[in-house]
C-alpha positions as CSV (number, residue, x, y, z in Angstrom):
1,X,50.1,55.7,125.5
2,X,47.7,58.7,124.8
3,X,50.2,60.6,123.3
4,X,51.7,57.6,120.9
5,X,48.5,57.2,119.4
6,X,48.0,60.4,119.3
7,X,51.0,61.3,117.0
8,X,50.0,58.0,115.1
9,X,46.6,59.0,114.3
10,X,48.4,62.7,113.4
11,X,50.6,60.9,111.0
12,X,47.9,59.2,109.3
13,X,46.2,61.5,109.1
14,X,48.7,63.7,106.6
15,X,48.7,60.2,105.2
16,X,45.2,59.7,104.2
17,X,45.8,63.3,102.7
18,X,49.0,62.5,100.9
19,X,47.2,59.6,99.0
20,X,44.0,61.1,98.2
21,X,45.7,63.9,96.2
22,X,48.0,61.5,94.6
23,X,45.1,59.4,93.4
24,X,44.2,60.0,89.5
25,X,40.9,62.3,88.5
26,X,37.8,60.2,87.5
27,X,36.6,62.0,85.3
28,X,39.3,63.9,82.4
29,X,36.5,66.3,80.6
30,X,33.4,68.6,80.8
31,X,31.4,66.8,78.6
32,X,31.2,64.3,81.4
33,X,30.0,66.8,84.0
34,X,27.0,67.9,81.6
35,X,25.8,64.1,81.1
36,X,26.5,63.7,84.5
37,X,29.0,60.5,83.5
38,X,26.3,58.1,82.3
39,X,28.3,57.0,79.8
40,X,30.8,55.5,82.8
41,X,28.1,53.6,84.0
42,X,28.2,50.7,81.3
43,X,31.9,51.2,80.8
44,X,33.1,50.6,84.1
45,X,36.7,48.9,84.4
46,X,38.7,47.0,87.5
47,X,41.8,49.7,88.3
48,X,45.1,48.7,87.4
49,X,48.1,49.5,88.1
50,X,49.0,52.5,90.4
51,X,44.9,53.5,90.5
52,X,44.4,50.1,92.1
53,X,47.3,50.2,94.4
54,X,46.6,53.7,95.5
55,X,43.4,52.6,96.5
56,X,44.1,50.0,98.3
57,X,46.4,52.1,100.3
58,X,43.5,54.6,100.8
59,X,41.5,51.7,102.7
60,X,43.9,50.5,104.8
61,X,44.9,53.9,106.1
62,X,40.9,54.3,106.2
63,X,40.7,51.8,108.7
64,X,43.9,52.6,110.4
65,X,42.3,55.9,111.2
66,X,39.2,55.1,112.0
67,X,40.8,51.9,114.5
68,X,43.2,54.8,116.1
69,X,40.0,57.0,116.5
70,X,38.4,54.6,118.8
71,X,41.2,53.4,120.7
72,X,42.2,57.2,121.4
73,X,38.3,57.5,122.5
74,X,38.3,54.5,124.8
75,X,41.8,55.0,126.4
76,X,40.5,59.0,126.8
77,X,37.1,57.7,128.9
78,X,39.4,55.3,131.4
């Protein structure tokens, strides 16, 4: 059982990787690093399209990770 969720937590781990490099660059200029992006601040929009889904993909293997984490914890102290 240790060593399944091991290998899980390994595999989401590359995972969680995988999709934060895929995810699109906030911020596209320098200009925005010298203002230091106030002008996102009043312009801020809902993600579409493959931003939003790769988000949401982000979160759920978030808390897939973190879940494994503590099961691998509590099976490890038994």
């Amino acid at each position: 059982m240790y060593n399944t969720l091991l290998t899980l937590l390994i595999i989401v781990s590359v995972l969680i990787i995988i999709a934060v490099l895929m995810q699109p660059a906030k911020t596209d200029n320098a200009s925005s690093a010298l203002s230091g992006g106030a002008a996102d601040l009043f312009s801020k929009q809902k993600p579409r399209g493959f931003e939003a889904f790769m988000q949401k993909v982000t979160t759920v293997l978030g808390i897939a990770f973190f879940v494994l984490s503590l099961a691998l914890v509590y099976i490890s102290s038994k």
